[in-house]
N, C-alpha and C positions, 0 to 999 in steps of 0.2 A: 504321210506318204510322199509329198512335192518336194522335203526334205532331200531325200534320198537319192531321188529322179525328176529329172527335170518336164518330162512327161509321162503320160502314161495312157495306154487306149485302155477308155474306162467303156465299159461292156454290161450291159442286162438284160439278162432273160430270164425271162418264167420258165421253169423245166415244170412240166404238168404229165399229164398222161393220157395216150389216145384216147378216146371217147368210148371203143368198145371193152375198155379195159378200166375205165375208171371207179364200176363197182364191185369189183375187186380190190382196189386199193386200201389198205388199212393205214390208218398213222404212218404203224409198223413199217409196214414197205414201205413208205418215204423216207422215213427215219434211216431204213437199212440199205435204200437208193444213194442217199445224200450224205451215209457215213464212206461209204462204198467210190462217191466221186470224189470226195476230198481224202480220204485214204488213196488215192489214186495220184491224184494234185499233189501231196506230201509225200507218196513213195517210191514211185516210179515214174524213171526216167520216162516220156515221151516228149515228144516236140513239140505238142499243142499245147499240153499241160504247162513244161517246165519254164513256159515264161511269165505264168501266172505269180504275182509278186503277193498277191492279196484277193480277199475274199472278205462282201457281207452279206449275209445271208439271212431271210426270214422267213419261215415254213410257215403258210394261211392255209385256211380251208372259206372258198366261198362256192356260192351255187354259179354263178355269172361267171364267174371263172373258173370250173370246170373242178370242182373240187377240191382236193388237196394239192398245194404246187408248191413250188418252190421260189423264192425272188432272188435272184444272184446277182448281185455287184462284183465284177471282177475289174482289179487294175492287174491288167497286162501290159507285158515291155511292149515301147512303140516302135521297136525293131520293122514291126509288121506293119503295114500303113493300110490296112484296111481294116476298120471296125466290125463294120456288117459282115465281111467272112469270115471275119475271125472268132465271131460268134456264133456267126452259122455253124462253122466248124464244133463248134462245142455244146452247141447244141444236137447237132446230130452225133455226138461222143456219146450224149448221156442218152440218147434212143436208141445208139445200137449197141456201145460195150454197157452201160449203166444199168439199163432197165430191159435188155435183150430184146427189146424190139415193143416195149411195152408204153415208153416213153413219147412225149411231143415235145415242143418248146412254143414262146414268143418270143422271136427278136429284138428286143425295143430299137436296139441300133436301125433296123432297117427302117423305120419309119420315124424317124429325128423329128423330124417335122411336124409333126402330129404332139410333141413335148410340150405343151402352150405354159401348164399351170405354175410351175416352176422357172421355165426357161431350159435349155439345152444342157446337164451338166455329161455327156455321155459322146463318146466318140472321141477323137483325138484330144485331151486335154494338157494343158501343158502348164507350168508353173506359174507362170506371169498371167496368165487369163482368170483373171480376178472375176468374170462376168461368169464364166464355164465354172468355175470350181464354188464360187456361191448358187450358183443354178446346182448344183451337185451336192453342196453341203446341206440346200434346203428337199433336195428329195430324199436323202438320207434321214435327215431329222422329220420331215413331215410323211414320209410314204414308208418307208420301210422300219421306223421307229413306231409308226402306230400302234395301237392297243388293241387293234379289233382286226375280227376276222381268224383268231385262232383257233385251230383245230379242237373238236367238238370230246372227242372220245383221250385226253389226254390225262394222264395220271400225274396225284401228286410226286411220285419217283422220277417223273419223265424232265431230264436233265436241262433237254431243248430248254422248258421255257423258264424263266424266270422273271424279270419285274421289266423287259422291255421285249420278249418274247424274239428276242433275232442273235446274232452271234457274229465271231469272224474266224477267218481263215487265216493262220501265217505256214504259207509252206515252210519247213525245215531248208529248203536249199532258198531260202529268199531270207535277206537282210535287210529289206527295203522296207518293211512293214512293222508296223507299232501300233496299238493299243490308241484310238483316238481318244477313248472313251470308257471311264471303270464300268459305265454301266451294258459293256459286251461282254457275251458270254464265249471263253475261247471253246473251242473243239477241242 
């Protein structure tokens, strides 16, 4: 990714789902939530979306966290210089056009601070910050690579997972993004 751009506001949140609505959620509807934001990401022109250069993604199901959710790593251009809105903003995209009012999210940007076990890799990152982009390379490999925590009712057909259960995203209008790893599943 640092290749390409010399930074990038690196962004996470949980996208989950209200609490009144949560059992109702099946796989399904996450599946067809999260094909639905990233067919979104890669189709159509908006301003929130089109500066999203990249996406990693890992669909969980736990009880402490609210059921089925979703983990999103996005690099976005740092055109923008605020992390926490720029999340915000995209969080509130997948609660009102995404999941028509059915969705929630977690900021992680909004609470930086609270990042102890890894270190900070999330928020303005830039090429030369060796400290930020290893804090980043280790919550990718340790938190969003884990093996556990995946949803309960899923089928052998079910494309999502495979032998590291997460995937990525390369928008069509982004050149900036490449494959870190053979073991992601593209979209």
């Amino acid at each position: 990714m640092f290749d390409a751009a010399s930074r990038y506001l690196v962004l996470h949140l949980t996208l989950n789902y209200n609490a009144k609505f949560r059992d109702k959620v099946t796989l399904r509807t996450i599946q067809k939530h999260r094909d639905l934001l990233f067919r979104q990401i890669d189709e159509y022109p908006h301003p929130l979306l089109e500066a999203i250069h990249g996406t990693i993604w890992k669909l969980e199901e736990g009880e402490k966290s609210g059921g089925l959710h979703l983990h999103l790593l996005i690099f976005y251009s740092a055109h923008r210089k605020s992390d926490i809105l720029v999340a915000r903003d995209i969080g509130e995209y997948w609660v009102e056009k995404v999941t028509d009012g059915w969705g929630d999210y977690w900021n992680s940007n909004a609470c930086k601070e609270n990042l102890t076990r890894w270190g900070v890799g999330i928020g303005q990152v830039n090429r030369r910050d060796y400290l930020k982009r290893g804090s980043l390379q280790a919550f990718i490999a340790n938190y969003l690579a884990k093996a556990d925590q995946v949803p309960h009712d899923r089928s052998e057909d079910d494309k999502l997972f495979g032998a590291r259960s997460f995937g990525y995203l390369q928008p069509a209008n982004s050149v900036h993004f490449r494959a870190a790893s053979a073991s992601l599943h593209s979209y």
